[in-house]
C-alpha positions as CSV (number, residue, x, y, z in Angstrom):
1,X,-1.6,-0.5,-91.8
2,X,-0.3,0.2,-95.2
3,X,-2.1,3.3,-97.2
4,X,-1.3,5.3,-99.8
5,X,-2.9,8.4,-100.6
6,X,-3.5,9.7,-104.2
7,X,-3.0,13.2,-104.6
8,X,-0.5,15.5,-102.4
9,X,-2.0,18.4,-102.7
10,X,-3.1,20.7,-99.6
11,X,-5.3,18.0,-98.5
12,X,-3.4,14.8,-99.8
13,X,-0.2,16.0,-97.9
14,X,-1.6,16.8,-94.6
15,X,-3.6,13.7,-94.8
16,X,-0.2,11.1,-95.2
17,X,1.5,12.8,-92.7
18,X,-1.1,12.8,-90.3
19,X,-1.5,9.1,-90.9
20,X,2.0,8.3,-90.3
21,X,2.1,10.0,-87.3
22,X,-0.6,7.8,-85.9
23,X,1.8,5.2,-86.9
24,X,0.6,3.6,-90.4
25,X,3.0,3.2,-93.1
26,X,1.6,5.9,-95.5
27,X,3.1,6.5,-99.2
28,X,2.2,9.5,-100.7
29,X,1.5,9.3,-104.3
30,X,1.6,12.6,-106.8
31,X,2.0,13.2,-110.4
32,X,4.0,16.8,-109.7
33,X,7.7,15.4,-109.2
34,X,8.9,18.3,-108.0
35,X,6.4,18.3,-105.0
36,X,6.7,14.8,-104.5
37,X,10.1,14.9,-104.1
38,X,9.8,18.6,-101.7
39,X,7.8,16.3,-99.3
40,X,10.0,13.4,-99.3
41,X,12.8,16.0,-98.1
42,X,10.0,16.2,-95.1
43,X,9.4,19.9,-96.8
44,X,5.9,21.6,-97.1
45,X,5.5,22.7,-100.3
46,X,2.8,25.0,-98.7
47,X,2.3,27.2,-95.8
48,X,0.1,25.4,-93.0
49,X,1.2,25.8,-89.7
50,X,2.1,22.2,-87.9
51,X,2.7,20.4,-91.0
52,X,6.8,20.7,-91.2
53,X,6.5,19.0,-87.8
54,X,4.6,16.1,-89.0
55,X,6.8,15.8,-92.3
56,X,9.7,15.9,-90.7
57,X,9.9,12.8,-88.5
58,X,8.1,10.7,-90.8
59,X,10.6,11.2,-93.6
60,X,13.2,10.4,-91.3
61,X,12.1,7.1,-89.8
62,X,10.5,6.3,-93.3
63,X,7.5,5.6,-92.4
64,X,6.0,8.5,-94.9
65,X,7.2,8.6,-98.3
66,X,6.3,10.0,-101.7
67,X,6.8,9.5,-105.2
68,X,5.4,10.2,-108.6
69,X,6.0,6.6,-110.0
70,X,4.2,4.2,-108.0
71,X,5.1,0.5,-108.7
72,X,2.6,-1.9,-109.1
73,X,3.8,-3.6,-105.9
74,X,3.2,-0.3,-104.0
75,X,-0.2,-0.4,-104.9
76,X,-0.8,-4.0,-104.8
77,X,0.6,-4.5,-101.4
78,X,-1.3,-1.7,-99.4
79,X,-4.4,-2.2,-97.3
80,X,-5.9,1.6,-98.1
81,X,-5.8,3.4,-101.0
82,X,-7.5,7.3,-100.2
83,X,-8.2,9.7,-103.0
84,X,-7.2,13.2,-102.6
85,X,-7.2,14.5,-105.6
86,X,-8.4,18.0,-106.4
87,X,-11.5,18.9,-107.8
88,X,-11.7,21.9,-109.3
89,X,-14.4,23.7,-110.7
90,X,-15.3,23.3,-114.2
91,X,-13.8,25.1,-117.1
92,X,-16.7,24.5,-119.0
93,X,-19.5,25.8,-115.8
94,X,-20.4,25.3,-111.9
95,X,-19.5,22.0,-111.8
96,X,-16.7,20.0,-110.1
97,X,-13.7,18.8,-112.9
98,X,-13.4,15.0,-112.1
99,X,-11.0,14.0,-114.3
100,X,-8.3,13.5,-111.5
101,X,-10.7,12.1,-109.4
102,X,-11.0,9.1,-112.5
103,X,-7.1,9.3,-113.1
104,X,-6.8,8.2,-109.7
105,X,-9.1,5.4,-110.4
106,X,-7.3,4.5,-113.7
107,X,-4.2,4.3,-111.5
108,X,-6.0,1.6,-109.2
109,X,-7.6,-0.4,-112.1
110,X,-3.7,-0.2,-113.7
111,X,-2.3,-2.0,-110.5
112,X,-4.6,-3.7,-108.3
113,X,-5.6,-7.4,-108.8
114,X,-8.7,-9.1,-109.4
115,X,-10.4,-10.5,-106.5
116,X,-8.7,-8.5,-104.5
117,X,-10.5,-6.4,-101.3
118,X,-8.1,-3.2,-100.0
119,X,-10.3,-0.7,-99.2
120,X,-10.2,2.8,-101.6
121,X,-11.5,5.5,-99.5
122,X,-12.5,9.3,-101.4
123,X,-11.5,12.4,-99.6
124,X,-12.3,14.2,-102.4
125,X,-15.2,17.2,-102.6
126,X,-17.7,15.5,-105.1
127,X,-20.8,15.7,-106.7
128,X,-24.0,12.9,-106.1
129,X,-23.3,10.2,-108.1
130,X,-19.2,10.0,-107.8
131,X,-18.8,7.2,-105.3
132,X,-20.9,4.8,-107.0
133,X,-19.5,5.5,-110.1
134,X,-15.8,4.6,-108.5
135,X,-17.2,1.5,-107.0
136,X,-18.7,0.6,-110.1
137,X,-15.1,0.7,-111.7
138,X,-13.6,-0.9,-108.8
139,X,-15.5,-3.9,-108.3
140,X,-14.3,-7.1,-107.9
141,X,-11.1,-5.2,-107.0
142,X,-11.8,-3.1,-104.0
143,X,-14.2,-1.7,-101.8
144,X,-15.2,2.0,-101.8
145,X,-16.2,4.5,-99.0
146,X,-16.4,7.9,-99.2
147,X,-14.8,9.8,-96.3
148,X,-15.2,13.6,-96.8
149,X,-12.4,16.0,-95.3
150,X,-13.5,19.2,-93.1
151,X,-10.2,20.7,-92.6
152,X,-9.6,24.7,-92.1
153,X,-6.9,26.2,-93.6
154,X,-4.7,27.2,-91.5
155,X,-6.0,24.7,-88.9
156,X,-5.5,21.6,-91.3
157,X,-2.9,19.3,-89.0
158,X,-5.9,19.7,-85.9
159,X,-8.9,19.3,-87.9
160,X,-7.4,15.8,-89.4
161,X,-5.7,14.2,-85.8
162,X,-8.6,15.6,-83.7
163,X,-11.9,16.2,-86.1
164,X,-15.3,17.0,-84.9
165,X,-16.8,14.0,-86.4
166,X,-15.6,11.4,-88.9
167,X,-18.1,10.3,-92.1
168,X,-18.3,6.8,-93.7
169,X,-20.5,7.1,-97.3
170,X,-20.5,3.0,-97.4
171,X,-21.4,0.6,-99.9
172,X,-25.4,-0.8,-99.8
173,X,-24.3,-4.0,-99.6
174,X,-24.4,-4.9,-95.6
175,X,-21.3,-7.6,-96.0
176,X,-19.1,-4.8,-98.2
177,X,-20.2,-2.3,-95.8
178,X,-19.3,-4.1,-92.6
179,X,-15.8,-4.7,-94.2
180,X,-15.3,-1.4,-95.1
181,X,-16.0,0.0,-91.8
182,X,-13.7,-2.6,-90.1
183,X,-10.7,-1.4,-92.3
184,X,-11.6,2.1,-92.0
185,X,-12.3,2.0,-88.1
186,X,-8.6,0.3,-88.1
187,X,-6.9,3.5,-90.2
188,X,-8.6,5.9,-87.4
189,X,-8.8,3.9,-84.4
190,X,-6.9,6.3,-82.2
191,X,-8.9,9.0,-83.4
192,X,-12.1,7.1,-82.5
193,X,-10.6,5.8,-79.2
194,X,-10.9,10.2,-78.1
195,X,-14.4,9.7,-78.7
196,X,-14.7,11.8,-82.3
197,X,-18.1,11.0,-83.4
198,X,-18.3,8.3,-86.2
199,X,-21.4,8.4,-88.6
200,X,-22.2,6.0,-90.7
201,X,-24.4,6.8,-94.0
202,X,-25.3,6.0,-98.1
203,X,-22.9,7.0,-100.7
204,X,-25.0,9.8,-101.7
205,X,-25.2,11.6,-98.3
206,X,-22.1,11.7,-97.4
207,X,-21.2,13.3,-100.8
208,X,-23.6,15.8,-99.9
209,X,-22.5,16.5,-96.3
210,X,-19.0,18.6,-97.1
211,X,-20.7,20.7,-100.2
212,X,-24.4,20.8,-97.8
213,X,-21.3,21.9,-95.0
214,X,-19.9,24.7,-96.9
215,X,-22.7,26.3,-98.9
216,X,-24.7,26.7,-95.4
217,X,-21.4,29.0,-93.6
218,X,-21.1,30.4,-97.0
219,X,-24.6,31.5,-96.6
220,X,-24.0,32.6,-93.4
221,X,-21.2,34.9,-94.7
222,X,-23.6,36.0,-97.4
223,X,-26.1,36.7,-94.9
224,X,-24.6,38.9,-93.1
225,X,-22.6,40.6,-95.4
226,X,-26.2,41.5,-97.0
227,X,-27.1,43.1,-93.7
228,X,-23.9,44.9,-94.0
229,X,-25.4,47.1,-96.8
230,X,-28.6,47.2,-94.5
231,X,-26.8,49.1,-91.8
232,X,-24.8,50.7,-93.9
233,X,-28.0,52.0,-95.5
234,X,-29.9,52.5,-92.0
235,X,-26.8,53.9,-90.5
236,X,-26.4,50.7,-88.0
237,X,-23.3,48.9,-87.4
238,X,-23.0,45.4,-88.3
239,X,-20.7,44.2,-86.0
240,X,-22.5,45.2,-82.8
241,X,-25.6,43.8,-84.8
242,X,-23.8,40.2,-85.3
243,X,-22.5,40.3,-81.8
244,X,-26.3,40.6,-80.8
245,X,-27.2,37.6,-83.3
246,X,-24.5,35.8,-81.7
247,X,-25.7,35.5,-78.8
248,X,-28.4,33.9,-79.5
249,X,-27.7,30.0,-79.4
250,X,-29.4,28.7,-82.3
251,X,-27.3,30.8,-84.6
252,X,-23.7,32.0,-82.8
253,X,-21.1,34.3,-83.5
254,X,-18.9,32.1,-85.7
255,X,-19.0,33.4,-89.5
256,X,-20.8,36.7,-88.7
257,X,-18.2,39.1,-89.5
258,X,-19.2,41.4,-92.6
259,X,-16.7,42.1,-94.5
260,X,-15.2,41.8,-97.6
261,X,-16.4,38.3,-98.3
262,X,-15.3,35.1,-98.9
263,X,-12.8,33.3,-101.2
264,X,-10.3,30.3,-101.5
265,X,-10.4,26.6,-102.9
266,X,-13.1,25.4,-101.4
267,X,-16.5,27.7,-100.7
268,X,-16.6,29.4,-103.9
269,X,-16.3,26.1,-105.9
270,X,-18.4,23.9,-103.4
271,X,-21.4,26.3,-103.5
272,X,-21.4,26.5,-107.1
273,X,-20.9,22.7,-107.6
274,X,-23.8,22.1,-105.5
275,X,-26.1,24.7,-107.0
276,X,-25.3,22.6,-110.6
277,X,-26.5,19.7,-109.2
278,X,-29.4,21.1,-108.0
279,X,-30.0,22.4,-111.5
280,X,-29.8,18.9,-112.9
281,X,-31.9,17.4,-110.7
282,X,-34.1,20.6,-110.9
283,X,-34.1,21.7,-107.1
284,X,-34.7,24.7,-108.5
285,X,-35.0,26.6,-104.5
286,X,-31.4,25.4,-103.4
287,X,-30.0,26.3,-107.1
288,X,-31.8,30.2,-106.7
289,X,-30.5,30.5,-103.0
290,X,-27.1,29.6,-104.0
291,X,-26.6,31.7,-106.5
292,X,-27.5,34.4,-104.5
293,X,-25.1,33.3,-101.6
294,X,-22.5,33.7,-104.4
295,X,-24.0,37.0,-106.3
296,X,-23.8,38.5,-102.3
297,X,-20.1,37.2,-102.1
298,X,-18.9,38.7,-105.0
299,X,-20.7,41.6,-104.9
300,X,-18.6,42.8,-101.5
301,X,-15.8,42.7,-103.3
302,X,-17.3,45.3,-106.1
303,X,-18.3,47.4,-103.0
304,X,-14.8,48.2,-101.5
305,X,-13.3,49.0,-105.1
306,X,-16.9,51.8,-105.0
307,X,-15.3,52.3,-101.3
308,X,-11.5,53.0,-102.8
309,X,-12.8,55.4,-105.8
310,X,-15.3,57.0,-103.4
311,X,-11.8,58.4,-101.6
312,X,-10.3,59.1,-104.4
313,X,-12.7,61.0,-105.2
314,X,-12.7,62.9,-102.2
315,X,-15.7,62.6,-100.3
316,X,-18.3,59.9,-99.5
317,X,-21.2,61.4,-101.7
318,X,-21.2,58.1,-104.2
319,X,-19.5,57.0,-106.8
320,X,-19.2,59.3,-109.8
321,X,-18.1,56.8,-112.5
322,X,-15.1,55.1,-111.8
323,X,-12.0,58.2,-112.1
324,X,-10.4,59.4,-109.8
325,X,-7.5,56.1,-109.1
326,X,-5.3,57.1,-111.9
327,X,-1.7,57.4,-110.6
328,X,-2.8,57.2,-106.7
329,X,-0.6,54.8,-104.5
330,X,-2.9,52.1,-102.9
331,X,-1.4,49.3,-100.4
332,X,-3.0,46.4,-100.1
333,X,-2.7,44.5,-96.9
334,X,-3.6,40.8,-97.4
335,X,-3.2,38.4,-100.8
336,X,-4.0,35.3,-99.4
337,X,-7.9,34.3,-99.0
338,X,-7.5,34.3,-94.9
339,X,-5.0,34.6,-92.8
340,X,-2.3,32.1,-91.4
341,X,-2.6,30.4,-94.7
342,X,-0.7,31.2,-98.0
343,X,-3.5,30.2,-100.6
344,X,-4.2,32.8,-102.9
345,X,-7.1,31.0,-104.5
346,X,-10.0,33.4,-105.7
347,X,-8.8,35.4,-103.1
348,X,-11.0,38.5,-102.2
349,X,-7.8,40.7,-101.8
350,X,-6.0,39.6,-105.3
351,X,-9.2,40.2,-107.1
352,X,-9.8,43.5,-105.9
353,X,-5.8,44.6,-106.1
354,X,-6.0,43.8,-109.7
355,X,-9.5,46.0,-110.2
356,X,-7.6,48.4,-108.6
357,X,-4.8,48.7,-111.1
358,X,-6.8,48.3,-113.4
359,X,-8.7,51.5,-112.8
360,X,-4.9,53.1,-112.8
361,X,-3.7,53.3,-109.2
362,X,0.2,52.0,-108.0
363,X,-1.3,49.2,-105.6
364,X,1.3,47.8,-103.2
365,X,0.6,44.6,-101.7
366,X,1.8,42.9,-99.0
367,X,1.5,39.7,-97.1
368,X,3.8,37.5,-95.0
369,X,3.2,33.9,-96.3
370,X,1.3,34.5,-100.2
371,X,3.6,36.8,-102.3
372,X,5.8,33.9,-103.9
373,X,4.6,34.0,-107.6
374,X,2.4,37.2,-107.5
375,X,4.9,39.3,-109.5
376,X,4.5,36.9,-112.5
377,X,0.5,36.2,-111.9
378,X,-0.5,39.6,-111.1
379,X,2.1,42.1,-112.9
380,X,0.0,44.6,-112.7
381,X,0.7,44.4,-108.6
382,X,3.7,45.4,-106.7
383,X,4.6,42.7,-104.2
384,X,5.9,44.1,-100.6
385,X,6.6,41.5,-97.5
386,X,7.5,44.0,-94.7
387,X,4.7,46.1,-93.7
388,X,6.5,49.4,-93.3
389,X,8.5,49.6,-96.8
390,X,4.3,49.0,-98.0
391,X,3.1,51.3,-96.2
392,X,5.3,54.3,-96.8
393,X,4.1,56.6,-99.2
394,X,0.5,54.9,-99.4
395,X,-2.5,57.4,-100.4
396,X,-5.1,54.8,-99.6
397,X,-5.0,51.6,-97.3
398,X,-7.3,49.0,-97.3
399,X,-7.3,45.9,-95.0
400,X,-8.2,43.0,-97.0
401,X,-6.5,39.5,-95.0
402,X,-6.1,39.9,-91.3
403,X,-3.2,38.7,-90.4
404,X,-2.3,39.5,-86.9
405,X,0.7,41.5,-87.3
406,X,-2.0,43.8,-89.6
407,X,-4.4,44.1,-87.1
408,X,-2.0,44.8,-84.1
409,X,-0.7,47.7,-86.4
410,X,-0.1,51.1,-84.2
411,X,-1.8,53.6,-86.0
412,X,0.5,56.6,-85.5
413,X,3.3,54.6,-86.3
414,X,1.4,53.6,-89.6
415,X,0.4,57.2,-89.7
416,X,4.0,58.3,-89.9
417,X,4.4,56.2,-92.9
418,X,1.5,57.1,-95.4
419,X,1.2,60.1,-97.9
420,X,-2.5,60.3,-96.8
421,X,-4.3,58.3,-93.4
422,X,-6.7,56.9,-94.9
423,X,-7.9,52.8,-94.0
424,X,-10.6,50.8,-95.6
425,X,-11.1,47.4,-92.8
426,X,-12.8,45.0,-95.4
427,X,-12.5,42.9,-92.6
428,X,-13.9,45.2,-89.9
429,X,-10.8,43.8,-87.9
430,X,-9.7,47.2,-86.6
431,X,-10.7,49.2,-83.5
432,X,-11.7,52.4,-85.4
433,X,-11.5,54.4,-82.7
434,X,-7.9,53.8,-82.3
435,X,-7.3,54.6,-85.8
436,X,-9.7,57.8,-85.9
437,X,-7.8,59.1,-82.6
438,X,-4.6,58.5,-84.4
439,X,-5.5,60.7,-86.9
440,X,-7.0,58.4,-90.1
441,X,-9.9,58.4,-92.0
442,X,-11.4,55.1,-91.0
443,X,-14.2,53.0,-92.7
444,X,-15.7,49.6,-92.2
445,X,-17.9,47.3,-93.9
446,X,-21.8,47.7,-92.6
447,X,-20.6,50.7,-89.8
């Protein structure tokens, strides 16, 4: 089939090139000419592992392309248009900024001819309310579905070739919505041919499924990040309390580890999004536990910088005010929000580098992937990409992304290195009693 797909972002981009491998002709379409020209050199203009691979050979055989002037007979002539804008929150509160999501629209309405019936399909995180109000603008032109995106970071090329369930949002109508699902089931018929669950709903609960999706792990995070402070409290340890919770089938170990919390595009904004439509439709018990999930969250990060002046201080008595980091060398180890990813969205690690120099200390940080850029964003930070050279001379470490060549560290050889052994695991990635027996001053979040 032909598609385009609107946006060529993090999700736009991996979205065309999946499509064209499974053989459609895709055209991506972006308003950033330099990234739209960057993928049409089959170049990621991000790090996500698997997606050179994919960019590559459609480039070549020209089956994927990109551009940031679409002609009217590119739009005209295609089968599927998706949406993959970003939705960002709000400058002016919680909510979700859906001015591209409309641009896109515009762009359709611009091109596409009356009485026609391609089929625009959102990927885009949005709020109740969205879909309808893009097939209200579309009628007579198009038909709309809504078709949220569940992809992991890092595991983005998998998650859209082999999902664990596709969702339609169709139109009421029954004849619109058997159309729709026609076209659509075409776009992914080898994906549905593996078996990937297909479920079919309302506009309205499909918008709610990716936002419902990320506000319950986020409170999952939240959840056990509070019972971090519990054990921390009770003299516990977390982690051999969420590997008992684990266990148990109903909840599992995934998104039980306490540490220093969450971060990146999507949680942060989708749980606040969510809790302001709860407020407007005055769901006043999902708006209160949301902001909690998100008071939780960002309260970790507050915690480890207590952690960092609680060392500098010299001794784990409390916090006396906040002295003690003028001056003192800190490496960071981690920018990006997780690891195998190079997004440095609200990530947990920036945020608390910066607090860090802001209190006075030299922070060093250093990531493999996410350092492009941070000198000019964060010039208050000292960006370091090998390990070693970041390590040397370090009075305080703390652990804040774990990438795998962080955690598989050797701790005498990352003893040698430092002015002082001393670790903070905000990810509670380490085995501390490696570290201990190598001579450092370990803590952990919740041991």
């Amino acid at each position: 089939m032909r598609l385009t797909v609107i946006g060529c972002g993090y999700l736009g981009a991996v979205h065309a090139a999946a499509m064209a491998h499974l053989g459609h002709d895709v055209l991506g379409i972006d308003t950033d000419p330099h990234r739209a020209s960057t993928l049409a050199r089959g170049e990621a203009p991000f790090y996500e592992p698997g997606l050179p691979e994919l960019l590559a050979p459609g480039a070549a055989d020209h089956r994927l392309r990109f551009t940031a002037e679409p002609t009217t007979e590119d739009l005209a002539l295609a089968d599927v248009h998706f949406i993959a804008v970003g939705t960002p929150q709000s400058a002016h509160g919680g909510g979700a900024d859906l001015s591209q999501v409309f641009s896109a629209v515009d762009l359709l309405l611009e091109h596409l001819p009356e009485g026609g019936s391609p089929l625009v399909v959102g990927k885009s995180t949005v709020p109740v309310g969205t879909a309808r109000e893009v097939a209200r603008r579309l009628a007579g032109r198009a038909h709309v579905v809504w078709n949220p995106e569940f992809l992991r970071e890092g595991l983005a090329v998998k998650d859209t070739l082999h999902p664990d369930r596709i969702v339609y949002g169709l139109p009421d109508d029954p004849d619109q919505a058997r159309a729709a699902c026609q076209s659509l089931d075409t776009v992914y018929a080898e994906l549905l041919a593996e078996g990937i669950p297909r479920i079919t709903m309302d506009y309205a609960t499909a918008e709610l499924v990716k936002t419902a999706a990320n506000s319950f792990l986020a409170t999952k995070i939240s959840f056990i990040n509070a019972m971090s402070a519990m054990c921390e409290a009770a003299g516990a340890d977390v982690t051999v309390l969420a590997q008992a919770l684990g266990h148990d089938q109903r909840i599992g170990h995934r998104f039980l580890q306490a540490g220093v919390g969450f971060g990146g595009g999507c949680l942060p904004k989708d749980i606040r999004a969510l809790r302001a439509s709860a407020v407007s439709m005055g769901v006043d018990a999902l708006a209160d536990l949301l902001a909690q999930v998100d008071a939780i969250n960002q309260a970790q990060r507050e915690h480890i910088v207590e952690l960092a002046v609680q060392h500098a201080q010299g001794g784990p008595e409390g916090v006396k005010g906040m002295e003690g980091m003028e001056g003192m060398a800190v490496t960071i180890l981690g920018a990006a929000f997780k690891p195998n990813s190079d997004d440095r969205r609200d990530s947990p690690a920036l945020d608390v580098a910066d607090r860090l120099a802001q209190l006075g200390a030299t922070v060093t940080i250093c990531d493999p992937k996410a350092l492009d850029g941070v000198a000019q964003s964060h010039p208050g930070l000292l960006p370091q990409v090998d390990v070693e050279e970041a390590l040397k001379g370090a009075e305080l470490v703390l652990l804040l992304t774990e990438w795998q060549q962080f955690v598989e560290l050797d701790p005498a050889r990352a003893a040698e290195l430092v002015a002082r052994p001393i670790i903070i695991d905000g990810r509670n990635a380490l085995d501390p009693q490696a570290w201990r027996a190598a001579g450092w001053s370990y803590t952990g979040m919740g041991r």
